[in-house]
C-alpha positions, -999 to 999 in steps of 0.1 A, spaced: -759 -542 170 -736 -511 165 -700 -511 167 -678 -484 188 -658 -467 155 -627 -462 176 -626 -501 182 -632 -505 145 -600 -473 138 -578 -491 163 -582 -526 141 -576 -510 110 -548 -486 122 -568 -453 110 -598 -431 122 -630 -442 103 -645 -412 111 -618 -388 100 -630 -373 67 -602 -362 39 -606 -337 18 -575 -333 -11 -569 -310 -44 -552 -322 -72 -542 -303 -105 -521 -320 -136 -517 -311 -174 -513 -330 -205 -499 -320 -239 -518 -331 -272 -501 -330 -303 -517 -298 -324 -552 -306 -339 -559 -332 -312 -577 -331 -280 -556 -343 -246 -581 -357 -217 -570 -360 -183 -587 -386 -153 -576 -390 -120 -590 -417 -99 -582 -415 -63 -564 -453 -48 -573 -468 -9 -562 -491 9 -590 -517 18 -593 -534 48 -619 -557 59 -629 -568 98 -647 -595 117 -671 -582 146 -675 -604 179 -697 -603 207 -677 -611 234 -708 -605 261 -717 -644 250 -684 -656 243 -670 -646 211 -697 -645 189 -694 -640 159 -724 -608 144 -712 -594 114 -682 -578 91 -673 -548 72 -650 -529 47 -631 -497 56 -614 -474 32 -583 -456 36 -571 -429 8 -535 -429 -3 -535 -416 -36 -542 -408 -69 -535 -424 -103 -534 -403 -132 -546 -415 -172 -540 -392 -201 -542 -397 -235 -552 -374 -268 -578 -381 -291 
């Protein structure tokens, strides 16, 4: 069975289609004879949603996850 994604973007209050595309840049100092290492990990908001066939009453058919990005969280440390 497929699902209309605009259905799906109006339940979770975002386009699931929509692709996101961001640049980040950040800097670390490390003490001197040390090396400093930088990660970024990039945060979403999950939602999760219940799909009904509602041709033979309300059926239930299926489920699924969408993602939303909303961030980035940043780990540094010096070795």
């Amino acid at each position: 069975m497929s699902v209309d994604a605009g259905k799906v973007g109006a339940t979770v209050g975002f386009s699931v289609t929509d692709t996101a595309t961001n640049t980040e840049s950040g800097a670390c100092t490390a003490p001197d004879g040390k090396f400093g290492t930088l990660e970024a990990y990039p945060l979403f908001d999950h939602f999760t949603f219940d799909v009904y066939d509602t041709s033979v009453g309300d059926r239930y058919v299926g489920g699924g996850d969408a993602y939303h990005p909303v961030g980035y969280c940043y780990n540094h440390w010096a070795n």
